[in-house]
C-alpha positions in Angstrom: 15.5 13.3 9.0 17.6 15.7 10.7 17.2 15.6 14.1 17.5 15.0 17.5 15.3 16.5 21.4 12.9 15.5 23.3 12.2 16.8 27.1 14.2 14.5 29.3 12.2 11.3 30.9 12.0 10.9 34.2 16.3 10.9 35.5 15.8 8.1 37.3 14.3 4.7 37.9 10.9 4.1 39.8 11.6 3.2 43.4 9.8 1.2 45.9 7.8 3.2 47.9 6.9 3.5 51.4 5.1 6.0 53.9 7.7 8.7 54.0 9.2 9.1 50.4 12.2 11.0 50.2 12.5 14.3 48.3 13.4 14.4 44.5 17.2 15.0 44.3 17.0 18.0 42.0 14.5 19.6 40.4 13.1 17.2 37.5 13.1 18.3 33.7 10.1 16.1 33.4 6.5 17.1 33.2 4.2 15.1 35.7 0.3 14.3 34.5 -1.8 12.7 38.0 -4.4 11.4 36.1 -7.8 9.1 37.0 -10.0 8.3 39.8 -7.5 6.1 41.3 -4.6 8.4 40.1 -2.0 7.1 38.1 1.2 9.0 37.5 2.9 9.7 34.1 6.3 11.5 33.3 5.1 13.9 29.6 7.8 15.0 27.3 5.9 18.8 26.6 7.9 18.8 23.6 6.4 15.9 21.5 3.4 14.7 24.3 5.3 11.3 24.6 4.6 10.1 27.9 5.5 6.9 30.3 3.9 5.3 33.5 5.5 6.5 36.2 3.3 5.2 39.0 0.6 3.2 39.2 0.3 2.5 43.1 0.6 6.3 45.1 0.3 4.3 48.5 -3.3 5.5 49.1 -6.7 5.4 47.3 -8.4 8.6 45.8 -7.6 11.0 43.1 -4.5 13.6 43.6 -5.4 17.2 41.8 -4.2 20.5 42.5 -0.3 19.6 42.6 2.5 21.9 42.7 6.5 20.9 42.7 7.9 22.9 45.8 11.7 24.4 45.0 12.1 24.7 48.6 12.2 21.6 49.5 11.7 19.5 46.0 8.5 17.2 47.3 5.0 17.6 44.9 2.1 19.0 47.1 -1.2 17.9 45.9 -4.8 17.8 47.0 -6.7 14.4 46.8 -10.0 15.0 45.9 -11.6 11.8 47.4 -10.6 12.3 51.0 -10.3 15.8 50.9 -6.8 15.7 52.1 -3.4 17.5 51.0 -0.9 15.2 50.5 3.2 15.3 50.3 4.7 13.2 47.1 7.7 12.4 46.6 10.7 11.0 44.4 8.8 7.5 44.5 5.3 8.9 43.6 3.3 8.3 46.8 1.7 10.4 48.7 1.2 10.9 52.6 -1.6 12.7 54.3 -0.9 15.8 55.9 -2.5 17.5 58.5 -3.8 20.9 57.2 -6.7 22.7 59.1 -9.2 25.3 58.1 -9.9 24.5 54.3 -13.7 24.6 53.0 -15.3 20.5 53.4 -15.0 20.6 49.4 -12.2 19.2 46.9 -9.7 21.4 45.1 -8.8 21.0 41.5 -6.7 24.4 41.0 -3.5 24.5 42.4 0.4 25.0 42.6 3.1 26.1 45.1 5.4 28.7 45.4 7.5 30.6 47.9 7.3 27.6 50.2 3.4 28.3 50.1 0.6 26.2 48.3 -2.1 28.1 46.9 -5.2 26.4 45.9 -8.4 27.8 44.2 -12.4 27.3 44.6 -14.3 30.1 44.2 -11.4 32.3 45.6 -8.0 31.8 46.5 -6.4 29.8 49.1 -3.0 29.8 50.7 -1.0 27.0 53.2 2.1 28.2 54.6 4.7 25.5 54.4 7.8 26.4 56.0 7.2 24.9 59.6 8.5 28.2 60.8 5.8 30.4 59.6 3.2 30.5 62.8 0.5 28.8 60.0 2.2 25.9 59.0 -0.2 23.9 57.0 -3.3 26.4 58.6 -5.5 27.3 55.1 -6.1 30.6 54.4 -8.6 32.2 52.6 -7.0 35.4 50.3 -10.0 37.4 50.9 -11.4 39.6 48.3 -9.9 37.0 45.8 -11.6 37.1 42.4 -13.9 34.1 42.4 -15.6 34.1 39.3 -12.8 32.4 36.9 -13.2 29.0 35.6 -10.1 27.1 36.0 -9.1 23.5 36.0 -5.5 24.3 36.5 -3.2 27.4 36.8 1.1 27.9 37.3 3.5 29.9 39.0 5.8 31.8 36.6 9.5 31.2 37.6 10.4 34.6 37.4 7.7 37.1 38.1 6.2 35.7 41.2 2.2 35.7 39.2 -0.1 33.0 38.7 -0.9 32.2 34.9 -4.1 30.6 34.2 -6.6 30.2 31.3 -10.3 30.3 31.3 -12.1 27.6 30.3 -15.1 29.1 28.9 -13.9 32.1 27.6 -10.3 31.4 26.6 -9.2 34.4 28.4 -5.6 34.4 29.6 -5.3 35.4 33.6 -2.5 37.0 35.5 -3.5 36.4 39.2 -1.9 37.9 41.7 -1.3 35.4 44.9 -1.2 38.9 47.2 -4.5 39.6 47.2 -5.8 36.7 44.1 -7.1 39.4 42.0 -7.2 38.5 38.3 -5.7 40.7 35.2 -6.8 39.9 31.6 -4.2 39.7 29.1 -6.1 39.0 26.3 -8.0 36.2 24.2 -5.9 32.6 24.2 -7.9 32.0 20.9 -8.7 28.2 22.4 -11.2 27.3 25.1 -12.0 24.0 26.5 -10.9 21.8 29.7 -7.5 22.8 30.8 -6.8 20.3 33.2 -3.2 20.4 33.1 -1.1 24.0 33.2 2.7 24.1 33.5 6.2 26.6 32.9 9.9 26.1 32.3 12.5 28.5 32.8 12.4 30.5 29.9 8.4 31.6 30.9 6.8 29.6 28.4 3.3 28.9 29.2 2.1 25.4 28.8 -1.3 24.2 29.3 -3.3 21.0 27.6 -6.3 20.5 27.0 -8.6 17.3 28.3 -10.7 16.3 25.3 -7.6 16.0 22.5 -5.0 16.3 24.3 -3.2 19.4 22.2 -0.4 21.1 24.1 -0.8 24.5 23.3 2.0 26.8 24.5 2.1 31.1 25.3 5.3 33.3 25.8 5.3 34.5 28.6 9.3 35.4 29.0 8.8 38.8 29.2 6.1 39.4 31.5 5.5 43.1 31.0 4.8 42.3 27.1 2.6 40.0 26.6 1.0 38.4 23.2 -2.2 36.2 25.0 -2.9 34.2 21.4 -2.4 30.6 22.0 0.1 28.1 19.6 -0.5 24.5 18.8 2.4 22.8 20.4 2.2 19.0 20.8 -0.3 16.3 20.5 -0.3 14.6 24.2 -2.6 12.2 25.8 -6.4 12.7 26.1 -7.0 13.3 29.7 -9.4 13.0 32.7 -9.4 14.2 36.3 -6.2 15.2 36.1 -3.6 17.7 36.9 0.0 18.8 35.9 2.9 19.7 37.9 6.4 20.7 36.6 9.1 22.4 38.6 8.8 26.2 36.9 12.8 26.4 37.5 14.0 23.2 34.7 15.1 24.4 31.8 13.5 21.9 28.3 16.2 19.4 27.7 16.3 18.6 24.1 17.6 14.8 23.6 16.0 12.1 21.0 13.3 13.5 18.3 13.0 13.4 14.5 12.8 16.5 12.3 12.4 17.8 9.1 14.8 18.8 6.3 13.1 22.0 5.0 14.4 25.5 5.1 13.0 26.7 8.9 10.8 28.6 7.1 8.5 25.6 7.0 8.9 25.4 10.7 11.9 22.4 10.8 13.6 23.8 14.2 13.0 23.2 17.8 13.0 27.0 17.9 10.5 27.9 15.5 7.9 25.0 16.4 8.9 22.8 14.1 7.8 19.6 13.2 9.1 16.7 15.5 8.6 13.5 16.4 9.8 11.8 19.6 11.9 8.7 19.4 12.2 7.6 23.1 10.0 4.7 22.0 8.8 4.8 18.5 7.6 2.1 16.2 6.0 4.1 13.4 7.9 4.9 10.8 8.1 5.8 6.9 9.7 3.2 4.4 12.1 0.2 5.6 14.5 2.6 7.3 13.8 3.9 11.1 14.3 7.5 11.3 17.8 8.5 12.5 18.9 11.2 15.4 21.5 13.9 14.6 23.0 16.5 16.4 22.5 19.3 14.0 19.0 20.2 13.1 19.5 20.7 9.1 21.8 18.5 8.1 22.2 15.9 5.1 20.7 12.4 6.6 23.7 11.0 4.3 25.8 12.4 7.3 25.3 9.7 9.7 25.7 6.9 7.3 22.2 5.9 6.6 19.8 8.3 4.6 16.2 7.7 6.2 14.2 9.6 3.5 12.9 6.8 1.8 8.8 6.6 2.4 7.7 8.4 -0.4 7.6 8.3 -4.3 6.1 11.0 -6.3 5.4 10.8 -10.2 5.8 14.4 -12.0 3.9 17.4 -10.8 2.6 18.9 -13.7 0.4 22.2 -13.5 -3.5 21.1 -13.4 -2.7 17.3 -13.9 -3.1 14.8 -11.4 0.1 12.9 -9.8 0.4 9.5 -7.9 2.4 9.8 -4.3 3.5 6.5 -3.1 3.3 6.1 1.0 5.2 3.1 2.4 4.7 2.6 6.1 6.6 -0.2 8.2 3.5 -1.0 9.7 -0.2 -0.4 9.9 -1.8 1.5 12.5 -0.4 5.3 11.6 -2.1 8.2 10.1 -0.5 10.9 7.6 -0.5 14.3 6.6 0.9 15.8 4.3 1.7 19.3 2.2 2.9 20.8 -0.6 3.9 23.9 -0.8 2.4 25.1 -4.0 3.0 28.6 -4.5 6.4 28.8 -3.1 6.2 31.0 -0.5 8.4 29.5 2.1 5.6 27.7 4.1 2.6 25.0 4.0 -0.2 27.3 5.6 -2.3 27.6 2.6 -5.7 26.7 2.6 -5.0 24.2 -0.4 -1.7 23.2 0.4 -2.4 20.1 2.8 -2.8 17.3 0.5 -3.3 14.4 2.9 -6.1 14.8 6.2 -5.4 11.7 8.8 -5.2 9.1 6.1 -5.0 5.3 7.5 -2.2 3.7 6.5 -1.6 0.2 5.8 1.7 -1.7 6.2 3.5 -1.6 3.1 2.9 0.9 0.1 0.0 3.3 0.0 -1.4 5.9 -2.5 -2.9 8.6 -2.9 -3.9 11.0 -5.8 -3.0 14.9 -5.8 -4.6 17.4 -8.2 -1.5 19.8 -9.0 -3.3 23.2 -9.2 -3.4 25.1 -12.5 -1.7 27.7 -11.3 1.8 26.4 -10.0 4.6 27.7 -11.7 7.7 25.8 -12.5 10.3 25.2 -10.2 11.8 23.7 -6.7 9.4 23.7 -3.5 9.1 21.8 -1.0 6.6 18.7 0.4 6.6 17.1 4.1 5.1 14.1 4.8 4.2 12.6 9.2 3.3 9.6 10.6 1.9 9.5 13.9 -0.7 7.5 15.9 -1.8 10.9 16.7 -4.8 11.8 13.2 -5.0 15.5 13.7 -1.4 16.7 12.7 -0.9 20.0 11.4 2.7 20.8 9.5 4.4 21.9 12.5 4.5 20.7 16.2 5.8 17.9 18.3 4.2 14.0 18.1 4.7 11.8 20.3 5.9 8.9 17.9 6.3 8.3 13.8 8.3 10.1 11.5 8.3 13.6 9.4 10.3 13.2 6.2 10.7 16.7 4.0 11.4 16.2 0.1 13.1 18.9 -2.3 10.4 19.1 -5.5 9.8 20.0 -8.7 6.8 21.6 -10.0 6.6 21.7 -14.0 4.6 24.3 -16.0 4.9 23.3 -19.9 1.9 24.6 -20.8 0.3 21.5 -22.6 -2.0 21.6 -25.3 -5.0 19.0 -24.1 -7.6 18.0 -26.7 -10.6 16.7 -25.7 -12.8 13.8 -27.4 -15.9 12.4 -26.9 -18.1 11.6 -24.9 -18.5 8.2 -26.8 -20.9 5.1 -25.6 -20.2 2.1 -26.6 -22.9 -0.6 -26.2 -22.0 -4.4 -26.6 -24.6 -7.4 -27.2 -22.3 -9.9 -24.9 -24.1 -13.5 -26.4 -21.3 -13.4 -29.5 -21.3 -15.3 -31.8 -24.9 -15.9 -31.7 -27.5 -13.2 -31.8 -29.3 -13.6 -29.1 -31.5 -10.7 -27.9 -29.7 -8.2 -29.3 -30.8 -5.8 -27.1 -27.1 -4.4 -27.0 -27.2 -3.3 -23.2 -25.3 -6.0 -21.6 -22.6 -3.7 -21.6 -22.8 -0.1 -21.8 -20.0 2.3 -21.2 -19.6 5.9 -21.5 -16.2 7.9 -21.3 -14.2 10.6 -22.6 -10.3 10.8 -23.8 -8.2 13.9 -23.0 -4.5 14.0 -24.9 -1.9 16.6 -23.9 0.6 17.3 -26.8 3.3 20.2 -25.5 5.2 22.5 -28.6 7.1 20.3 -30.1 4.0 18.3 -30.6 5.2 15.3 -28.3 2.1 13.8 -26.5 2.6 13.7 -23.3 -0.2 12.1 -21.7 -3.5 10.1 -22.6 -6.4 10.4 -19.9 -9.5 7.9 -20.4 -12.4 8.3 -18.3 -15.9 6.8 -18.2 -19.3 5.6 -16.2 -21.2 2.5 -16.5 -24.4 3.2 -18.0 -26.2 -0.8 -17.6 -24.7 -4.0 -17.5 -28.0 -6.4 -18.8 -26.2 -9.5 -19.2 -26.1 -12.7 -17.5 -22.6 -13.6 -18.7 -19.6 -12.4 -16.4 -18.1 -10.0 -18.6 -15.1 -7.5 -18.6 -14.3 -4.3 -20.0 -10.9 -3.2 -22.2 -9.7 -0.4 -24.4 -7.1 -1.0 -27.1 -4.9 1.6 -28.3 -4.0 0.4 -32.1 -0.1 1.6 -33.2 0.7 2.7 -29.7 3.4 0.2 -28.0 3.2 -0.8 -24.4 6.2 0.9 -24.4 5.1 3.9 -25.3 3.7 3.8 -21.6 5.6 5.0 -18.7 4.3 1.9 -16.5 5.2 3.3 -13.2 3.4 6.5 -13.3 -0.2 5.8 -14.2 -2.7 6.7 -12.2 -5.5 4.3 -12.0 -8.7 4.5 -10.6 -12.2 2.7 -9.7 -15.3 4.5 -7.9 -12.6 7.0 -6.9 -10.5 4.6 -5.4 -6.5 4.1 -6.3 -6.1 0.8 -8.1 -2.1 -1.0 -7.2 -2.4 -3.1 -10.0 -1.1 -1.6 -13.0 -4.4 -1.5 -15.9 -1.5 -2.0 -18.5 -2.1 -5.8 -19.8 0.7 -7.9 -20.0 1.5 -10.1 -22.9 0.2 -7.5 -25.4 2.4 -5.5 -27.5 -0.1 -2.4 -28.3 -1.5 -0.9 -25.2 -4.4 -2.7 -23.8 -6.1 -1.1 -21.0 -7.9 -3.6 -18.5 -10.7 -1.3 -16.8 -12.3 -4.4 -14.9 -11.7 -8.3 -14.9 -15.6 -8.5 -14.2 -17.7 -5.8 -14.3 -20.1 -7.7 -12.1 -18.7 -7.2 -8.6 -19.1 -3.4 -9.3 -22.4 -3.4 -10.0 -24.0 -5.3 -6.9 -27.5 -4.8 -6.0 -31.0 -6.0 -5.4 -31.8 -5.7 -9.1 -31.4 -8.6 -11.3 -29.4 -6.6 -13.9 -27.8 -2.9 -13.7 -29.5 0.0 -15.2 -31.8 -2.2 -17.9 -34.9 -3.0 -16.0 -38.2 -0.5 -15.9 -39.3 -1.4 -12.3 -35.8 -0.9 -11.1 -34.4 2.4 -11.5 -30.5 2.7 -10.1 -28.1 5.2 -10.3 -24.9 4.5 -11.9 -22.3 2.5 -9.7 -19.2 2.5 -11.5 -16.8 4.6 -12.6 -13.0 5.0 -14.0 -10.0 6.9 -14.6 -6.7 6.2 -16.5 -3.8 8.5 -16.9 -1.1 7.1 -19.4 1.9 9.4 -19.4 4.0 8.6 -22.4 7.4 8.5 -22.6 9.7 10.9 -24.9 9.5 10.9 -28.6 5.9 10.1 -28.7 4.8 12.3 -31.6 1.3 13.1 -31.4 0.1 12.6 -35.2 1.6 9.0 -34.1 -1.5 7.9 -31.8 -4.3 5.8 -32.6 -7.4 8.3 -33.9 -10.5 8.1 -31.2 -12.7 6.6 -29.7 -10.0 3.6 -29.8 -11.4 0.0 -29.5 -13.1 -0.7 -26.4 -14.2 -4.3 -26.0 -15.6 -6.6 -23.6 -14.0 -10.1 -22.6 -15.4 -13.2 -21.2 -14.2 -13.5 -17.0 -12.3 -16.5 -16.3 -14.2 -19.5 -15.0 -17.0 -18.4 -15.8 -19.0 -19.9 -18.8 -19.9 -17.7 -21.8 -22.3 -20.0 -24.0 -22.7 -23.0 -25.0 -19.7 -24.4 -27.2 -17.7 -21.3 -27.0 -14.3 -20.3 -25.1 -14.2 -20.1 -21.2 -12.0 -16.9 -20.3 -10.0 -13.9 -21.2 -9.4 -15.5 -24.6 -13.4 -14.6 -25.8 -13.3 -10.7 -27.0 -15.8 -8.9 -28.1 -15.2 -5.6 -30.2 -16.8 -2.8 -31.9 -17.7 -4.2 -35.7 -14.8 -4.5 -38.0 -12.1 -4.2 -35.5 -9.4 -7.3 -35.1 -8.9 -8.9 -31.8 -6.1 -7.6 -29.2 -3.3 -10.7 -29.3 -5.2 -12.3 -26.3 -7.7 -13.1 -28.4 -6.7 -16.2 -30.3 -10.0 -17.8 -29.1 -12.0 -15.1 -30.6 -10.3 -15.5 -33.8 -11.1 -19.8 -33.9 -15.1 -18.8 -32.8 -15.7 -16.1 -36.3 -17.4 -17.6 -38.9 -19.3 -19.9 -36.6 -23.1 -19.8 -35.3 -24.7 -16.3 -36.7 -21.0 -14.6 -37.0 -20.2 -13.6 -40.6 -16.9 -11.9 -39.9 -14.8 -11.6 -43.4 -11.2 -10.3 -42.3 -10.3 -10.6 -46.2 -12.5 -7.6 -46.5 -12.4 -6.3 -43.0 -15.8 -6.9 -41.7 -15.7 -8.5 -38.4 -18.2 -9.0 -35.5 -21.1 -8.9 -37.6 -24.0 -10.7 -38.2 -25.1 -12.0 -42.0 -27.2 -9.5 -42.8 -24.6 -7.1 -41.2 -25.2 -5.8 -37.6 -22.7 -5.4 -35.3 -22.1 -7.0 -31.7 -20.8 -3.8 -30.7 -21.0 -0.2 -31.6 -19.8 3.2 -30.3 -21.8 6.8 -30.4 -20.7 10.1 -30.1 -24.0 11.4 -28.9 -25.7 11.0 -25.5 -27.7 7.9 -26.0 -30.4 5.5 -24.0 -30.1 2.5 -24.4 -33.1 -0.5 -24.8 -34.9 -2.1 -21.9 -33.7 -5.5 -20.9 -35.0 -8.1 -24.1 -36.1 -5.2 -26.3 -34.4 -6.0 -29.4 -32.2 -2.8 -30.3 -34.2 -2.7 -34.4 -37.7 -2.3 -32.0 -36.3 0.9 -29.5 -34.4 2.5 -33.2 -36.2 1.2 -36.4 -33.2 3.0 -38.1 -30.9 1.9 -36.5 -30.4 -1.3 -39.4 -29.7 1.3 -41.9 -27.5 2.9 -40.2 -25.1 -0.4 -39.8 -25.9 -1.9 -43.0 -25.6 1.3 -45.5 -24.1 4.1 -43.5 -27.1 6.2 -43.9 -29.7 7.6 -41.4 -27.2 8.9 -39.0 -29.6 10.4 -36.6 -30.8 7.1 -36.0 -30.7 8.3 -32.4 -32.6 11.4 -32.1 -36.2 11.8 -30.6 -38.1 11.9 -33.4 -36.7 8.2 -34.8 -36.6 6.5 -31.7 -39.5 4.6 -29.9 -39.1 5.8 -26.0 -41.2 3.3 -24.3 -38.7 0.5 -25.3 -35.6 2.6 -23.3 -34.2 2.5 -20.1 -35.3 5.9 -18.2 -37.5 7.3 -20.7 -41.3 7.3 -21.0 
C-alpha cells in the first residue's frame, strides 16, 4: 500500500535509572500510558495504538496516576496512588517522592500540569505550585467552589487556551474546566461513554482520550476553541487498560514516520488527514499475501513505485448483480482477523449498512475464503473494496491499527441482466445394496436439491447453481454422493471460480472430479461423517426423529461459448458411489469404482467396476436396449421425483409404503403414485 507515519517512539534509549533522574531533553512526541498496580510504563503511538515497554522498574512500589508532562521544566508529575505521594519522573521513568503538604489522606486519579502548576481532581479541584519561587511550593490547594460532581478518570491541558478538557464517564459529556476557579462548561454530547482512563493533546488541539475496556482511541477537535463540535471519532485501536493514566507534552506536534495505507480515492478515508485507514509498521508481523507491506513517502501512490507491488492478499471471482462470488484471503500467518468492504453503490465511501462484507474473521496461515452475496441492485462498473488485517477484531474501514496490513483493490461490478431458470425441486432416493435387492426400502440415500441456470441475450449460459438437503441416509454401507452433467465438458467449467459449499461452510477442494471428461460433481466422499448422531441411521427410524444435517451448494460458472440449448436437460444424473476402504457387499467392488445411478443411466468413466458387476446377482441391466440398474421384473435402484416426497421407514420395502409405485416403474402409468390417497402413511418417515 501507499504509505508511510506513525507517531514517533520514544527518541531515545531506556537508561539506567537512579534516585534523581534527569529531565527529558525536549519535549517528547511520544504518548506515555502508566499502567497496573505496580505501574509499568509504555511509549503509545496515538496514531495506530502501537505501543512499547518503556519501563518496567519506576524505582518505587505502588501505582503512578494523575500524571502531567511539565513544559517548564520537562519532568512527568504524577500521583502514586498506593502511598499517597506525588512523585517527580523523569527521562529514565522513575519516580522520586516529593514532599507536598495539605492534600486530602485519599489517592488522586485526575490529573495534569500546566503553568508550572499541577492540578489534580477528587471531588473538586486541586492545585500544587511548582516553581520553588511561588511562596506554596509543592503546598495543595484546594480551588474552592470547584465543580465536584463530574466523573472523570482523566482530563488535559489544551496547549493553546489555557482550559482543561475532560470527558464524563457516565454521561459522555465533554467538559471545559476552568483551572481559575475549576468550574465546568458543557460542550456537548461525546456520543461515547465509558472509563476514560487516559486523556491527552498535541499541538494542533486535538483531543485524545481512550477508553479502558477496548482500548479505542477516540479523538475531538478542539483547534479552535471558541467553535467547538463535542461528537467523538473512532481513532485507533490501543491497548486494553487498567489503573492507568496518560501523559503527553500538549506542545509536540504528531510525527508521522512508518504506517501502511490504502490506495483508494481519500474519499474512502486513505489519508492521515482524513482518518484514514493505517496500519503501524514499527514492529509488524501480520500481513496479507507473501509480500510485507511497503512504506512510501506519498500517501496515493502506485505500490509499483518502490519496486515491489504489495497488493497481492486477495483474489476475487466476478461480481455479478445478485450472484454470489468467492474472495480468496491469504495471510502470512495465523493469528489475524479481517474486515472487509465493498463499496456497492458507488458513492465514494464503505459506510453502508451492507457494505462490510467481512466482521473479525479468523484467519488461518495460507489462503482463506469467504462467500459474498453481490446485491441485486449493483450497477455495472468500477468501485472500490479494502481489505485489514490486525490482531485488533473490531476494525471499522477507517482508523489507525497497531499492526497488519490494509490493501485497497480497483473493482468491477457487472450488471448483464441474466435470465435464471429454475428447476426442480427433485428427490432422488437410492437403494445402496446394488446389485442385489436387498430391502429395497430406497432410503439409504435420499437427496433433495434444486438447479438454477443463467443464460444472458445471446443465450450463452453463464452459470449452473445446484443445491440440495439430505433427507435420510438408512444405509449401513459408507456411501457417497455425485451429479453428472451428460454433454457438458469439464471444460466447459471455469475451475477456479466455483463456489463450493457444505453446511454453509467454504469447501478448498474443487467438487470438479478429475479423470472425467463430462462434468462430475463430487458433493461428498462419504456422506456418513455429515450425518453423525446418536441414531443408528439418519432420518429413517420412527423412534428417532432428527432434523436434517446436511446441506450443499455448487456454483459452476461456464466459460464463453457455452450455448444454453447445449446443456444436459434436468434433473441430470445424480448417483451414489461406494467410499473407499470401506466394503460394499459381499463379492462386489471396494471403492469409488461401484456407482450407483438413477435407472437407465450409464456409469460416469470411473465406473468401470460398475460396468463388470451388471448382469450379475438380481441386476438385469440391458445396455443394448438401454435399461440399466434394474431389477428382472424392472425396478430401479434409484429414482428421482419432482414432487415433495416421504420416503419409507427403515426395512419397509418401498412396493408396501406405495403399492403403485411398481406400475409406475414397470409401465409408466400411475404417476401419482405419490400422492395421499395411494400411499400407506404408517410405513413413512415423519408421517402418521
Amino acid at each position: 500500500m501507499d504509505k508511510k507515519f506513525l507517531l514517533s517512539v520514544v527518541p531515545f534509549l531506556l537508561l539506567s535509572h537512579n534516585a534523581n533522574s534527569a529531565a527529558f531533553d525536549t519535549c517528547p512526541y511520544s504518548a506515555f500510558l502508566m499502567q497496573d498496580s505496580q505501574t509499568n510504563i509504555y511509549g503509545v503511538n496515538l496514531l495506530t495504538g502501537a505501543y512499547q515497554t518503556l519501563q518496567t522498574d519506576i524505582g518505587q512500589k505502588g501505582n503512578l496516576n494523575a500524571a502531567g508532562y511539565n513544559e517548564t521544566d520537562n519532568f512527568i508529575y504524577a500521583f502514586n496512588t498506593t502511598n499517597k505521594k506525588v512523585v517527580k519522573v523523569g527521562n529514565d521513568f522513575t519516580a522520586t517522592d516529593l514532599p507536598v503538604t495539605g492534600l486530602p489522606d485519599s489517592p488522586f486519579y485526575v490529573g495534569d500540569v500546566a503553568n508550572n502548576t499541577y492540578y489534580l481532581y477528587r471531588s473538586g479541584l486541586y492545585k500544587i505550585p511548582l516553581d520553588e519561587s511561588d511562596p506554596n511550593f509543592l503546598k495543595g490547594i484546594k480551588v474552592e467552589g470547584s465543580d465536584s460532581s463530574m466523573k472523570l478518570t482523566d482530563f488535559a491541558f489544551h496547549p493553546d487556551d489555557g482550559n482543561i478538557y475532560a470527558i464524563d464517564n457516565k454521561r459522555g459529556y465533554l467538559y471545559r474546566i476552568s483551572p481559575n476557579n475549576g468550574s465546568k462548561t458543557v460542550l456537548g454530547n461525546a456520543g461515547v461513554t465509558g472509563t476514560f482512563g487516559a486523556a491527552y493533546f498535541d499541538a494542533s488541539g486535538q483531543f485524545y482520550f481512550s477508553r479502558n475496556q477496548d482500548g479505542i482511541i477516540f479523538t475531538i477537535d478542539i483547534s479552535d476553541p471558541s467553535n467547538v463540535v463535542p461528537t467523538a471519532t473512532r481513532f485507533a485501536a490501543g491497548p486494553k487498560s487498567g489503573l492507568n493514566d496518560g501523559v503527553r507534552c500538549a506542545s509536540a506536534p504528531v510525527e508521522i514516520e512508518t504506517i501502511d495505507l490504502g490506495d483508494a480515492p481519500d474519499s474512502y478515508q486513505t489519508s492521515v488527514d482524513n482518518n484514514g485507514a493505517r496500519h503501524d509498521l514499527s514492529n509488524n508481523s501480520l500481513f496479507l499475501g507473501g509480500v510485507a507491506p511497503d512504506s512510501e513517502a506519498v500517501v496515493g501512490t502506485s505500490d509499483d513505485e518502490t519496486g515491489t507491488d504489495d497488493e497481492d492478499g486477495v483474489i476475487i471471482t466476478p461480481l455479478q448483480s445478485g450472484e454470489q462470488a468467492l474472495i480468496s484471503v491469504t495471510a502470512n500467518r495465523a493469528g489475524g482477523f479481517l474486515n472487509a468492504w465493498i463499496d456497492w453503490n458507488k458513492d465514494g465511501d464503505f459506510s453502508d449498512s451492507n457494505e462490510q462484507i467481512s466482521f473479525g474473521q479468523t484467519l488461518a496461515a495460507g489462503m482463506n475464503s469467504l462467500i459474498v452475496n453481490v446485491p441485486d441492485f449493483v450497477s455495472a462498473g468500477d468501485t472500490w473494496a479494502r481489505f485489514r488485517i490486525s490482531s485488533i477484531q473490531d476494525l471499522p474501514s477507517f482508523g489507525g491499527a497497531p499492526d497488519g496490513e490494509v490493501e485497497d483493490y480497483l473493482i468491477t461490478l457487472e450488471n448483464d441482466q441474466l435470465n435464471t431458470s429454475r428447476y426442480g425441486p427433485f428427490t432422488a432416493a437410492f437403494e445402496d445394496s446394488w446389485p442385489r435387492e436387498g430391502d429395497y426400502d430406497l432410503n439409504d440415500v435420499v437427496m433433495r436439491y434444486q438447479i438454477e441456470v443463467q443464460t444472458d441475450q445471446n443465450n450463452d449460459a453463464r452459470q449452473i447453481k445446484i443445491s440440495g438437503n439430505l433427507q435420510a441416509l438408512g444405509a449401513d454401507y459408507r456411501n457417497g454422493f455425485g451429479i453428472h452433467l451428460p454433454l457438458l465438458s469439464r471444460s466447459s467449467v471455469s475451475e477456479s471460480d466455483i463456489i463450493f459449499t457444505r453446511n454453509s461452510k467454504l469447501v478448498a477442494v474443487s467438487p470438479l472430479e478429475a479423470g472425467q471428461g463430462n462434468t462430475v460433481l463430487i458433493i461428498s466422499d462419504d456422506l456418513t461423517p455429515h450425518t453423525q448422531s446418536t441414531c443408528r441411521f439418519h432420518r429413517t427410524l420412527e423412534n428417532c426423529q432428527e432434523v436434517e444435517r446436511f446441506h450443499f451448494s455448487v456454483t459452476l460458472p461456464l466459460t464463453a461459448g457455452v450455448k444454453s440449448w447445449t446443456l444436459p436437460a434436468a434433473p441430470y444424473d445424480p448417483f451414489i458411489f461406494a467410499v473407499d476402504g470401506f466394503n460394499h457387499g459381499e463379492g462386489t467392488s471396494v471403492g469409488r469404482g461401484l456407482e450407483i445411478h438413477l435407472d437407465d443411466y450409464e456409469p460416469t468413466q470411473l465406473g468401470n467396476a460398475s460396468l463388470e458387476l451388471m448382469g450379475n446377482y438380481d441386476d438385469r441391466s440391458d445396455s443394448g436396449i438401454g435399461s440399466l440398474y434394474r431389477t428382472e421384473n424392472g425396478l430401479p435402484w434409484g429414482f428421482i421425483v419432482t414432487e415433495t416426497w416421504s420416503h419409507p421407514l427403515e426395512q419397509v420395502d418401498m412396493l408396501l409404503a406405495y403399492p403403485r409405485f411398481f406400475d409406475y416403474a414397470t409401465t409408466g402409468t400411475h404417476v401419482d403414485w405419490f400422492i395421499k390417497s395411494k400411499r400407506v402413511s404408517q410405513h413413512l418417515y415423519g408421517l402418521e
